[in-house]
C-alpha positions in Angstrom: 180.1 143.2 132.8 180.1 142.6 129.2 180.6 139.6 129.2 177.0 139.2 130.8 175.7 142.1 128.4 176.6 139.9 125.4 175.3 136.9 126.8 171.8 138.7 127.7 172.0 139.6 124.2 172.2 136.1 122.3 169.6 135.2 124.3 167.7 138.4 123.3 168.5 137.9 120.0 167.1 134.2 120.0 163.9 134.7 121.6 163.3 137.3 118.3 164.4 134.4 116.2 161.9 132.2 117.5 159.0 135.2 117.4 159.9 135.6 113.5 159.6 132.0 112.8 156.4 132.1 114.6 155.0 134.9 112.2 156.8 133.1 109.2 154.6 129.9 109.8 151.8 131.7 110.4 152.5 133.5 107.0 153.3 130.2 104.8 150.4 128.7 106.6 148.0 131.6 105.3 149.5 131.9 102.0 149.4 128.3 101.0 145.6 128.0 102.3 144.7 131.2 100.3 146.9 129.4 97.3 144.7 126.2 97.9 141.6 128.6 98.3 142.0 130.1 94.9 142.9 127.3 92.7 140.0 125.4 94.0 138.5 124.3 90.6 142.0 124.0 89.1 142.0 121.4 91.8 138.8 120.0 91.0 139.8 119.7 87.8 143.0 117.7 88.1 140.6 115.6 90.7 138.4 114.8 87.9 141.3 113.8 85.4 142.5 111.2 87.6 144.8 112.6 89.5 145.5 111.3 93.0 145.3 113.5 95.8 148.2 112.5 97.1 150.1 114.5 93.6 147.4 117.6 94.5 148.7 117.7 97.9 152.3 117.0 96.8 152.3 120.0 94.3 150.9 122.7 96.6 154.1 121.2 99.8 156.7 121.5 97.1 155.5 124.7 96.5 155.6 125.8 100.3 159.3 124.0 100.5 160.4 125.9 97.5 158.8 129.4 99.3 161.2 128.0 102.8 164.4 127.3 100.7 164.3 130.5 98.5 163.5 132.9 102.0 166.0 131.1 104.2 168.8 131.2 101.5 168.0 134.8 101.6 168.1 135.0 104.7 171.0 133.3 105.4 172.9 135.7 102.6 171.7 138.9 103.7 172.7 137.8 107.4 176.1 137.5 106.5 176.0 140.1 104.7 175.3 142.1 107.8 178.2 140.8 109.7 180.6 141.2 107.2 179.7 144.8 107.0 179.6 145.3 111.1 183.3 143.1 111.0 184.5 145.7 108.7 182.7 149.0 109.1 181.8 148.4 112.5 178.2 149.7 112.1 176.8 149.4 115.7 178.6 150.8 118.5 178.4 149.8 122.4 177.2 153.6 123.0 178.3 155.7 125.8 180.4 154.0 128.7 184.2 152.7 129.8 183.7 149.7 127.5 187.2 147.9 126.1 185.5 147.9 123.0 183.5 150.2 120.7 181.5 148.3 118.3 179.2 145.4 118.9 181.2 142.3 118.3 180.4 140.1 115.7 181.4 136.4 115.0 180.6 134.2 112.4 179.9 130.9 113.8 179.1 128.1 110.5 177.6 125.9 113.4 174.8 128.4 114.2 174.1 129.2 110.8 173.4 125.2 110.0 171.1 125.2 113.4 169.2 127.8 112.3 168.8 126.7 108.5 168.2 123.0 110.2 164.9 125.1 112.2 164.0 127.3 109.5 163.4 124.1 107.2 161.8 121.8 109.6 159.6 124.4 110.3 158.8 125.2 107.0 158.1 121.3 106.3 155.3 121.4 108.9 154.0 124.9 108.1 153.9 123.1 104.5 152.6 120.1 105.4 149.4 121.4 106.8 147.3 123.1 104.4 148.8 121.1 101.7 147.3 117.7 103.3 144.4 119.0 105.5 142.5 121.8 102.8 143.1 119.7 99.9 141.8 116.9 101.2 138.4 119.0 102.5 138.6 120.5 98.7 138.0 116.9 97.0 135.9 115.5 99.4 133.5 118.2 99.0 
């Protein structure tokens, strides 16, 4: 029996994964077009310089990957921060019942952690890649 609760929790767990990255994307999506929105003559300007618009579009995607690699190392810390602290306090209990045991069990596995950086980065990338190529390129061409 909880065997299968734990197992219809991971999967529970990963479908809120997914619905978070969903929102994040949507977020770094929004925030990089408003970015690209507002420094639209500081774009024009570099245009006008010389500048290619591949380097315009290159600045505002390093921007967005920097956003994904500081959030996801943040993540990553403050989830294992979290399991440490349920390993050793044992913050969330099982709650009423005949379980065997009477804290949710946590495991660190390095594997998972590397999937889940490996997703959160690739799509960041894309979430990046967007606005950086698509509004720019509507900015100069305007």
């Amino acid at each position: 029996f909880l065997y299968k609760i734990l197992n219809s929790e991971k999967l529970a767990v990963f479908l809120i994964l997914v619905f978070i990255l969903l929102v994040a994307t949507f977020n770094i999506i929004g925030s990089l077009s408003m970015l690209i929105l507002d420094k639209k003559k500081d774009i024009q300007t570099l245009w006008n310089l010389g500048a290619k618009q591949k380097s315009i579009q290159k600045i505002f995607f390093n921007e967005g990957i920097l956003l994904i690699i500081i959030g996801s190392i943040l993540g990553i810390f403050l989830g294992l921060l979290l399991a440490y602290l349920q390993m050793r306090f044992k913050l969330i209990g099982m709650g009423e019942g005949n379980f065997i045991i009477d804290s949710y069990p946590v495991a660190i596995h390095y594997t998972d952690l590397i999937l889940v950086e490996l997703t959160v980065l690739v799509i960041g990338i894309i979430a990046s890649w967007y606005p950086s190529r698509i509004l720019v390129r509507k900015l100069i061409n305007q």
